[in-house]
C-alpha positions, 0 to 999 in steps of 0.5 A: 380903277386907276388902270394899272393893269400890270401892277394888279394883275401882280398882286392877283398873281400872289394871291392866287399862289396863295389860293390856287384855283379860286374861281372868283380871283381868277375871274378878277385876272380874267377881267384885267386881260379883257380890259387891256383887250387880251381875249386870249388869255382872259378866256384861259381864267374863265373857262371853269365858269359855269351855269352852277358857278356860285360866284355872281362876279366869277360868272358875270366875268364870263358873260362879258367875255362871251360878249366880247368873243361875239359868241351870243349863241353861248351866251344865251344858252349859259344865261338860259341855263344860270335862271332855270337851275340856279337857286338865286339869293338875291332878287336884284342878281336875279335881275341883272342876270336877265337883264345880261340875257336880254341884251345877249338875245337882243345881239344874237338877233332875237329881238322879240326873245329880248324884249320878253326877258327884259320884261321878266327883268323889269318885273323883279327890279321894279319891286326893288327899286319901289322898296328902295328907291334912293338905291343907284345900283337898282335904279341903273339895272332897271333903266337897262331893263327898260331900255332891253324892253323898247322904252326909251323915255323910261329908260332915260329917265330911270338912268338919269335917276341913278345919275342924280342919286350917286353924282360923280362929284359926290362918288368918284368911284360908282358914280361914273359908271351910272354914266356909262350906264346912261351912254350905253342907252344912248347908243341903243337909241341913237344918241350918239353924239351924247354917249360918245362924248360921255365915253370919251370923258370916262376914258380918263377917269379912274373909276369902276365901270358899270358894265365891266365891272369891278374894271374901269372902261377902257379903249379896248372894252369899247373896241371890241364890244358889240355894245358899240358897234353902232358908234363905230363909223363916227369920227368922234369914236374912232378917236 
């Protein structure tokens, strides 16, 4: 959260002396490379992960190092394969899950494959949300499940929802990422002015990242991630 990757990743080191081949701390040191834009080594920690892999965090790890590879084709086939043989314990995981399919079919160019799993997404959130209704984190998650799906007023509406549910000043850690939740829907549908001035604020702001979780938001995650190639010709993102 406060960046300090080179201390972290010493304290991962240990800890994986101590635990050898542990999936999900490994998947944490992969996270570090990728923030600090290292793919290289990242993909070294993740290249166990599979489909069967029974760490959501270890796996979503992967999902996002795909992204960052631009290896879409892969990513979808990992995350096709994840909702058809994996048994899910939790309906929100199941939900974020095809939530990361939606947004990597929609990156791979299959816009109409996109739009249906966000639906899939929308309904095993919405149930969630309907249940818990003051929950941030479910709230996040289906407004980027509306936003997969085209509706752009729905999504906005349910990101600025979680926003208000967990402010930044009364959460200094979560709540920031609920507005890079908000900056991502704002690049999808060309707000670019509001998104690139809510990055550039979360740039320096020790928290945890929304997408890029448990890791903060860094340059390199904004460099190198597809996510944002649509803000990549405006001055005010090139800074």
């Amino acid at each position: 959260m406060l960046r300090q990757f080179s201390a972290a990743l010493e304290r991962y080191d240990r800890a994986v002396d101590i635990i050898a081949n542990d999936l999900d701390l490994m998947s944490l040191k992969a996270g570090i490379y990728q923030a600090q834009g290292d793919l290289g080594q990242a993909a070294q920690f993740v290249s166990g992960v599979t489909e069967q892999t029974p760490y959501d965090s270890a796996f979503f790890v992967k999902v996002i190092q795909l992204r960052l590879e631009r290896n879409h084709a892969e990513a979808v086939r990992l995350l096709q394969a994840r909702l058809a043989q994996f048994h899910f314990t939790s309906e929100f995981i199941k939900g974020a899950t095809q939530v990361y399919l939606a947004i990597a079919q929609r990156l791979a160019g299959d816009t109409i494959g996109a739009k249906v799993t966000a639906e899939q997404a929308r309904n095993t959130l919405e149930p969630l949300c309907k249940r818990q209704p003051v929950n941030s984190n479910f709230a996040a998650w289906l407004a980027l499940a509306n936003a997969m799906a085209g509706e752009k007023d729905l999504a906005l509406k349910e990101a600025e929802r979680a926003i208000m549910l967990l402010p930044s000043a009364k959460d200094a850690v979560d709540g920031p990422g609920l507005e890079e939740n908000i900056a991502v829907i704002q690049t999808l549908f060309g707000q670019r002015d509001r998104a690139i001035s809510t990055l550039r604020r979360l740039l320096q702001a020790p928290s945890q990242s929304q997408i890029y979780g448990p890791m903060p938001l860094t340059s390199a995650f904004l460099r190198l991630d597809p996510l944002w190639d649509s803000l990549r010709g405006d001055p005010g993102f090139q800074e």
